[in-house]
VEXDREN-2710 file (C-alpha; in Angstrom, 1 decimal):
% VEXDREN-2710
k/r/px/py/pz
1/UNK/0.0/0.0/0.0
2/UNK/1.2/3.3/-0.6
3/UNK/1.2/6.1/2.0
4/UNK/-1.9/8.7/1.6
5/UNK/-0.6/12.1/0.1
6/UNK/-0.8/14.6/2.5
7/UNK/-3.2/17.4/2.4
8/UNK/-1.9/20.3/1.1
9/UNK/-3.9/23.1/3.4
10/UNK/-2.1/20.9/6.2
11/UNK/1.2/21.6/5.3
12/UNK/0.6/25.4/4.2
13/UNK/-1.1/25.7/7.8
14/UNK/0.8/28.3/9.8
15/UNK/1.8/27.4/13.0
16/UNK/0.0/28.3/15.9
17/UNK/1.0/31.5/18.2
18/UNK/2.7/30.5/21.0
19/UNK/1.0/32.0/24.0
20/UNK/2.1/32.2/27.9
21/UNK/-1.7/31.8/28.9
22/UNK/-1.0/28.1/31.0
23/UNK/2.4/29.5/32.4
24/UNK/0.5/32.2/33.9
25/UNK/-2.5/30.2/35.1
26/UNK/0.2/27.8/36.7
27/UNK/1.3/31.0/38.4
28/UNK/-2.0/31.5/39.9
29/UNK/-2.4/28.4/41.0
30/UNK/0.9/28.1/43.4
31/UNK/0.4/31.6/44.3
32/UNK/-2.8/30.5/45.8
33/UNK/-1.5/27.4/47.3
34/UNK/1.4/28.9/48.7
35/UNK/-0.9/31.0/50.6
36/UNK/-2.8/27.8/51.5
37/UNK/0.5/26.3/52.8
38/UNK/1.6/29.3/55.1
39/UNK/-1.8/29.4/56.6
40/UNK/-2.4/26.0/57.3
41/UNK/1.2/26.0/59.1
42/UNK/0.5/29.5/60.9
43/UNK/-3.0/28.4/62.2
44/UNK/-2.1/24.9/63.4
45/UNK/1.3/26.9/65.7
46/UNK/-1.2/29.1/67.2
47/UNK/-2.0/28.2/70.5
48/UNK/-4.6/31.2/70.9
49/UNK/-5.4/34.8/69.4
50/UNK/-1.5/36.1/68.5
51/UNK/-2.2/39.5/67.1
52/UNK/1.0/39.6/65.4
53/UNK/0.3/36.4/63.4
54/UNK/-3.2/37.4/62.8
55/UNK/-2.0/40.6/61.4
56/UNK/0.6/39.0/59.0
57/UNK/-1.9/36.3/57.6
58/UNK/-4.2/39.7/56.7
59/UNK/-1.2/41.5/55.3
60/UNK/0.0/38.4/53.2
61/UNK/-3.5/37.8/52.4
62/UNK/-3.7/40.8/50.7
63/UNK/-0.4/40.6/48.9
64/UNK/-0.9/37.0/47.4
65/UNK/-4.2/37.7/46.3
66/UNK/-2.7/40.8/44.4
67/UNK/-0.3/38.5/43.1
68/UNK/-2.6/36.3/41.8
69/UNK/-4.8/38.4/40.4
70/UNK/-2.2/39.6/38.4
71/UNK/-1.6/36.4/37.3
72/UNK/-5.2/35.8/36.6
73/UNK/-5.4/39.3/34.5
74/UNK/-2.3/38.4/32.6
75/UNK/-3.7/34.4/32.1
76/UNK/-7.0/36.1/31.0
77/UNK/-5.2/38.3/28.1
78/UNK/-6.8/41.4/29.9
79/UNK/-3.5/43.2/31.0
80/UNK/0.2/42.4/30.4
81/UNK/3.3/42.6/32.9
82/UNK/4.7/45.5/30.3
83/UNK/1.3/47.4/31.2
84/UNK/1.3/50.5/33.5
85/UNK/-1.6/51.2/35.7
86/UNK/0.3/53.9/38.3
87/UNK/2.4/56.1/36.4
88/UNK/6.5/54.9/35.7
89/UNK/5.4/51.7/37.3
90/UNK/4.5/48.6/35.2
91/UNK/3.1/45.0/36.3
92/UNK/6.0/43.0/36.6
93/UNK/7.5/45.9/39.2
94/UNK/4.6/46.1/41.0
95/UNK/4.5/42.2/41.4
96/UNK/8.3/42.5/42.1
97/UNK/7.6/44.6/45.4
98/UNK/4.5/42.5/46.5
99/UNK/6.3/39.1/46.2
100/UNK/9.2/40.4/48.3
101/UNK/7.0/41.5/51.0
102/UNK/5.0/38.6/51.0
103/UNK/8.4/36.7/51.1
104/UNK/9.1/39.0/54.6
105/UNK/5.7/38.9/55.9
106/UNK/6.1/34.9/55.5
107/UNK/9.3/34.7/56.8
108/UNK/8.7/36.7/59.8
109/UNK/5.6/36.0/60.9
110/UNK/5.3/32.8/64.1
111/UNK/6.0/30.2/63.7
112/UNK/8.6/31.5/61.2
113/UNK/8.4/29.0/58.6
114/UNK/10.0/29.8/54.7
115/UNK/6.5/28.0/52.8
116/UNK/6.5/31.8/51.1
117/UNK/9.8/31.0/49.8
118/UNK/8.0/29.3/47.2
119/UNK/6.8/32.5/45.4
120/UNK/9.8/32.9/43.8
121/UNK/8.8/30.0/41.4
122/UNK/5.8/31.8/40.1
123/UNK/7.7/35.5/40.0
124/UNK/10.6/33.7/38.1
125/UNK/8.2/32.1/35.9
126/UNK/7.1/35.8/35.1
127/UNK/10.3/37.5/35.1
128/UNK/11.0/34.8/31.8
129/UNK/7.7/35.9/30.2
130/UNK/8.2/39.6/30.8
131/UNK/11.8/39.5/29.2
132/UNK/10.5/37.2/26.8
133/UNK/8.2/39.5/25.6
134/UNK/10.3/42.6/26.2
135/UNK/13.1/40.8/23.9
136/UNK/10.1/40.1/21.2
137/UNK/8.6/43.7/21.0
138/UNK/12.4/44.6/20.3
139/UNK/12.8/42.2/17.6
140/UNK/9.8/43.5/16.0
141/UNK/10.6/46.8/16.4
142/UNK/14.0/46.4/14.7
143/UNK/12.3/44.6/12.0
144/UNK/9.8/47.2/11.2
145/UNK/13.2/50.0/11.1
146/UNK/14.9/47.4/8.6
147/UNK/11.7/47.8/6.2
END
């Protein structure tokens, strides 16, 4: 028997655009259960009400959910990490300062445990993307000077 021919609007096909959209819901999702981690090893140290651990589960609270909404936004296609929403400050700087004070708050707070350490998967994971597509816009752009 002899092999089929292949179709020929198969092989003229372009090839899909590669999009970041799973490497950003991945994001989200250890960014949430980081957060899950440090609170089910904060709340099963506390022996009582410890204001300052109740204090730093509300601060981190706050921080990871930023974080993952950004995540969520950037999964979504509705913003980019290059976007910026409060003047000289884009994204990927804003999610720079929340992850490093969720990293201290995390750190620091009883029964000092380093279960926030693990946000520096998901903010490495975005540091590639952002450069990624900081390095692509510059490619195009040279390519459109060239023309």
């Amino acid at each position: 028997m002899a092999p089929a021919d292949p179709e020929p609007d198969a092989e003229q096909a372009p090839p899909a655009p590669q999009r970041p959209n799973s490497l950003f819901w991945i994001c989200t999702a250890v960014t949430v259960l980081i957060g899950v981690f440090q609170y089910t090893n904060s709340l099963s140290a506390m022996d009582g009400f410890d204001v300052p651990t109740v204090l730093g589960l509300a601060a981190l609270t706050l921080c990871l959910l930023a974080l993952a909404g950004i995540y969520a936004l950037c999964a979504l296609e509705r913003t980019t990490l290059q976007a910026r929403p409060y003047g000289r400050l884009d994204l990927f700087q804003v999610s720079t300062v929340l992850v490093v004070v969720a990293v201290l708050i995390g750190v620091l707070i009883p029964p000092r445990t380093t279960s926030t350490l693990g946000l520096l998967l998901p903010f490495g994971i975005g540091y590639w993307l952002y450069h990624l597509a900081a390095r692509k816009a510059a490619d195009d752009k040279a390519a459109e000077e060239k023309d």
